[in-house]
C-alpha positions in Angstrom: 139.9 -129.9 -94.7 139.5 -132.5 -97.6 142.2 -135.4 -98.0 143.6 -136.5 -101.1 141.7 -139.2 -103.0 144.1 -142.2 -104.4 141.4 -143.4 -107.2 142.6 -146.9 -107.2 139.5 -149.5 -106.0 140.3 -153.1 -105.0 137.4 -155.0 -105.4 135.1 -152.6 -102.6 138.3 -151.8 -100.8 139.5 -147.6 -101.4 143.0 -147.7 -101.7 144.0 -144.9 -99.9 144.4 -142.9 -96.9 141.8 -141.5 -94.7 139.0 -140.5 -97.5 135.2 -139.4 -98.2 134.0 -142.5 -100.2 133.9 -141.2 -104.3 131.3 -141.8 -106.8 131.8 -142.7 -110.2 132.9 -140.5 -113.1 130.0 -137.9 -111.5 127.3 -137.5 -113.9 128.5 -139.2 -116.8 127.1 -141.0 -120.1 127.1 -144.4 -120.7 129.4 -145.4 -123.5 128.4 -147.2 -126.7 130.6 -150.3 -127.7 133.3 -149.3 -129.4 133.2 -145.7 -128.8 136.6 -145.9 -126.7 138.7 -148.6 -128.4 141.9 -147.7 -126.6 140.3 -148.3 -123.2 141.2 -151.3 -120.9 140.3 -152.5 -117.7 143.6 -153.6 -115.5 142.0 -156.1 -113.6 143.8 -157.2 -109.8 144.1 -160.9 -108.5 142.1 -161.6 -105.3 142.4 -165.3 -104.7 141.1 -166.9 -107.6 139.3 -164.4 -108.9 140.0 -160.9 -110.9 138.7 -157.8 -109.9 138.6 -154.2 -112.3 140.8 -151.7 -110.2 142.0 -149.6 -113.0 141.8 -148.2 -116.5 144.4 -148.0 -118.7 145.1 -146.9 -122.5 146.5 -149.2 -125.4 149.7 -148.1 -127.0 150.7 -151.2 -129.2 149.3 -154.7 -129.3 151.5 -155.6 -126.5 151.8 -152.3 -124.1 149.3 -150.4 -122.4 150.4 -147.1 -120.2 148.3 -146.8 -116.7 148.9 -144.9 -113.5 152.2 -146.1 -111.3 149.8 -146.7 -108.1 147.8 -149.3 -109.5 150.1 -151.8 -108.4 149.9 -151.8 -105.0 150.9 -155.9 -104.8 154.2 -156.9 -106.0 154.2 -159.4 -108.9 152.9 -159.0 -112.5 150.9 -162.4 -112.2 148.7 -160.5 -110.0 147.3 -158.3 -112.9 145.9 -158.8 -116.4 144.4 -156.8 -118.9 141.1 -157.4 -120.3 140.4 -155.2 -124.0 137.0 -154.5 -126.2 134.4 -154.4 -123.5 132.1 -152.3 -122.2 130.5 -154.2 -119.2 133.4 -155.6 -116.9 131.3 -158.4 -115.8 129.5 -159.8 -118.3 131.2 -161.7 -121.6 131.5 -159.4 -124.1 131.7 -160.6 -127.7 135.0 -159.5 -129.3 136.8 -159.2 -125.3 140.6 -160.1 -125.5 141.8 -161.0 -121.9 145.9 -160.6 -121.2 148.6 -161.4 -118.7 150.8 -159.1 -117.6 154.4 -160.4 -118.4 156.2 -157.2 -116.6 155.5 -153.7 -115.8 157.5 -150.5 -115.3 156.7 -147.7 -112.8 158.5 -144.3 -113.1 161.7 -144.5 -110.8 160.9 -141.1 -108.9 157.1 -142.1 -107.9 156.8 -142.5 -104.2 154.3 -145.6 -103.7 151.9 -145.6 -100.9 148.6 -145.6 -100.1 148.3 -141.8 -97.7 149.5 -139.4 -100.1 149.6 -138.8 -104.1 152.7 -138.3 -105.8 153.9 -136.5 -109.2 155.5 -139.2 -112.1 152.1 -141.3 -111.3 152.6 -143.4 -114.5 153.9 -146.9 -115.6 153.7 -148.8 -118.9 152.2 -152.4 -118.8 153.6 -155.4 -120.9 151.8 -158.2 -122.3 151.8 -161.8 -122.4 150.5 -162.2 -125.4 150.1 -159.0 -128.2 146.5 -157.8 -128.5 144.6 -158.3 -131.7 143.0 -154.9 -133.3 139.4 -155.1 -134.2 137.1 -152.2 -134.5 137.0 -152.1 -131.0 140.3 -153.2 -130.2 142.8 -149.8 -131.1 145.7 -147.7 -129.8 145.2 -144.4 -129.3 147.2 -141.5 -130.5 150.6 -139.6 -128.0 151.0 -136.0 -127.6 154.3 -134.3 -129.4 156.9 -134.0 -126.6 155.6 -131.3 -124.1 152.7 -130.1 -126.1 150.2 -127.6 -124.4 146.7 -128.1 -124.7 143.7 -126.5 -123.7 139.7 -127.1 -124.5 137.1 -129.9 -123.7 138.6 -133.6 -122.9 137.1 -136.3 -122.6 137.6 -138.8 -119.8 136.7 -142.4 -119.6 136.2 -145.3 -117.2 134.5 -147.8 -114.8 134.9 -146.0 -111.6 132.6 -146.4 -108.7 128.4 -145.1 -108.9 126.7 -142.8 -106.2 126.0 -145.6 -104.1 129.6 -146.8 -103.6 129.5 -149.6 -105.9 131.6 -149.7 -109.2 129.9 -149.4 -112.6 129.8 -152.3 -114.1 129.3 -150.2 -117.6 131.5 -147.7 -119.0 130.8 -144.3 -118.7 132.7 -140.8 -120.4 131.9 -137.3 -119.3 133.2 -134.3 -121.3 135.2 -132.0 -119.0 137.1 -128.6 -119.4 140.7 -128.1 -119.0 141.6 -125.8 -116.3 144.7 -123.9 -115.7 147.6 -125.7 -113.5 147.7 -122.4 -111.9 144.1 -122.3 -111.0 144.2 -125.7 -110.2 146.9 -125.5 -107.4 145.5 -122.6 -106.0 141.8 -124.5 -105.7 143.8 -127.8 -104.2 145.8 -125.8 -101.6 142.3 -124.4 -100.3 141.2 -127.9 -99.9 144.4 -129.4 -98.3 145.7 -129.8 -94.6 147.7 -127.1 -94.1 150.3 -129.7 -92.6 150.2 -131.8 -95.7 152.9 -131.6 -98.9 151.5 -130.7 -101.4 151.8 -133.5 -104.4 150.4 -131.5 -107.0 153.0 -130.6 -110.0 152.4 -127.8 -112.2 155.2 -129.2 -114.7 153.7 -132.5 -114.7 150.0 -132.4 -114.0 147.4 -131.4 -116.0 143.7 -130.9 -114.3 139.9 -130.7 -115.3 137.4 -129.3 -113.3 133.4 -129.0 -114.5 130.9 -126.6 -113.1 128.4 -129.1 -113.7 130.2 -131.7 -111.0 131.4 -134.3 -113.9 135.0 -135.4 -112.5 137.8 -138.8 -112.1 136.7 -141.2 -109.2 137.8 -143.9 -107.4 138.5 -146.6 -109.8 139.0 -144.5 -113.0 142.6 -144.8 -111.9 145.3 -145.0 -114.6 142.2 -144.6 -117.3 142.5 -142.1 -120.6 141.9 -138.4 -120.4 141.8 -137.9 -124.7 141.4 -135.0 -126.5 141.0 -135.0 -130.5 141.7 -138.6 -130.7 145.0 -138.0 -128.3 146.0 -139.3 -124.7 146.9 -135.9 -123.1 146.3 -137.9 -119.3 146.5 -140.3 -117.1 143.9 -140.5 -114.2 146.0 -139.7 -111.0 144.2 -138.5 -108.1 141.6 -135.5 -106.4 140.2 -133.9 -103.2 137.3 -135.8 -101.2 133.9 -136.5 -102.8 134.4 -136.9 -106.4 131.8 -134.6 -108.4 131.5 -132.1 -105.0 129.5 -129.0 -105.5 133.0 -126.8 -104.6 135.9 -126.2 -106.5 137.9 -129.5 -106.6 139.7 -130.6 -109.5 140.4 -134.0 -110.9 144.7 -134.3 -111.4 146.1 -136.4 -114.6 149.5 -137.4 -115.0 150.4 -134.9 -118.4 151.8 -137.4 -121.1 153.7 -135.1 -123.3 156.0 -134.8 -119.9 157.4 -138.9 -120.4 157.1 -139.0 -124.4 160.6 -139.9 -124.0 160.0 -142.6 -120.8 157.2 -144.1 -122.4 158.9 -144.6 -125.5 162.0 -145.9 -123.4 160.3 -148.4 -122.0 157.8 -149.9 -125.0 158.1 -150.8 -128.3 157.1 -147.4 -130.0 
């Protein structure tokens, strides 16, 4: 049976339990600058030095909304937030780089490393407001529980085919699949033994017959559609982009409208 797939990296380490190692967003195009303004890299404190570990979404100049289990140290000093890039490494004209002055992960997520968990979303604060250039932006929230259906598009710097991240940001253009469905394809995948974390109130999922899916390190990143953040990168089954039926899970953001909104400034 597969296991579940935590798409968190730090530095080369998967955080998570027993796994297949994951590729990057699995077949995926290189983005141009600018093309995904409301993407950030949250960026984890290793010594002296910080590493890219998760995506994340602006909301305002001084919040950004990521997945709850990119935090696995205690301690906003540990993080920052670096805006308006498209290569992680290099210096990008027009980068903004921010500290995290606090963070706030949803009280009924169960942190840990072996299993997912529904509510997989938290809402950053920054040191400093960001400054919007062209691109520098927020992106759009979903009415409270809207439905949506159709071709989203997801976004990140998760790891390549050969283990190693992508230094580059890279999109891929993926269907929406039925929660239904979905479940039904996870369960098949799963221990028997295992909970199941998967929420059809709560999680949305994608799934691409051409193999195009989340991977480890896409983690908290935007799934848009139309210009709106309808997910947050959450977790999946074994080897991202496998030739079987295994869907990618997002946390669905019309479910905390009212949460997110709680705990920013919108």
């Amino acid at each position: 049976m597969k296991t579940i797939t935590i798409l968190v990296v730090i530095a080369s380490y998967i955080s998570a339990g027993p796994t297949n190692p994951s590729g990057r967003i699995s077949y995926g195009e290189v983005a141009e600058r600018g093309q995904f303004p409301y993407q950030v890299s949250v960026q984890l404190s290793l010594g002296f030095t910080f590493y890219p570990s998760c995506g994340g979404s602006i909301l305002s100049p001084e919040y950004i909304l990521t997945a709850a289990h990119c935090f696995p140290i205690p301690g906003a000093a540990s993080y920052q937030v670096l805006a308006g890039i498209t290569n992680v490494y290099d210096v990008n004209v027009g980068e903004q780089r921010r500290n995290v002055l606090n963070y706030v992960i949803h009280e009924l997520y169960q942190s840990g490393f072996v299993l997912a968990s529904p509510h997989d979303i938290a809402v950053v604060q920054l040191t400093d407001p960001l400054i919007y250039t062209d691109t520098i932006k927020p992106i759009a929230l979903p009415p409270v529980n809207a439905e949506f259906t159709g071709i989203a598009t997801l976004s990140g710097w998760g790891e390549t085919e050969t283990g190693r991240e992508s230094s580059i940001l890279l999109y891929a253009e993926i269907p929406l699949i039925d929660v239904t469905e979905c479940n039904n394809a996870l369960v098949k995948l799963m221990d028997p033994r295992a909970n199941n974390p998967f929420d059809s109130q709560t999680n949305i999922c994608t799934f691409s017959t051409t193999y195009q899916s989340s991977c480890t390190g896409d983690s908290g990143g935007p799934l848009a559609l139309n210009g709106t953040l309808i997910g947050i990168v959450s977790w999946g089954m074994g080897n991202c982009g496998d030739k079987i039926y295994s869907p990618s899970v997002y946390v669905k953001v019309s479910k905390y409208i009212d949460w997110i909104q709680q705990h920013s400034d919108l």
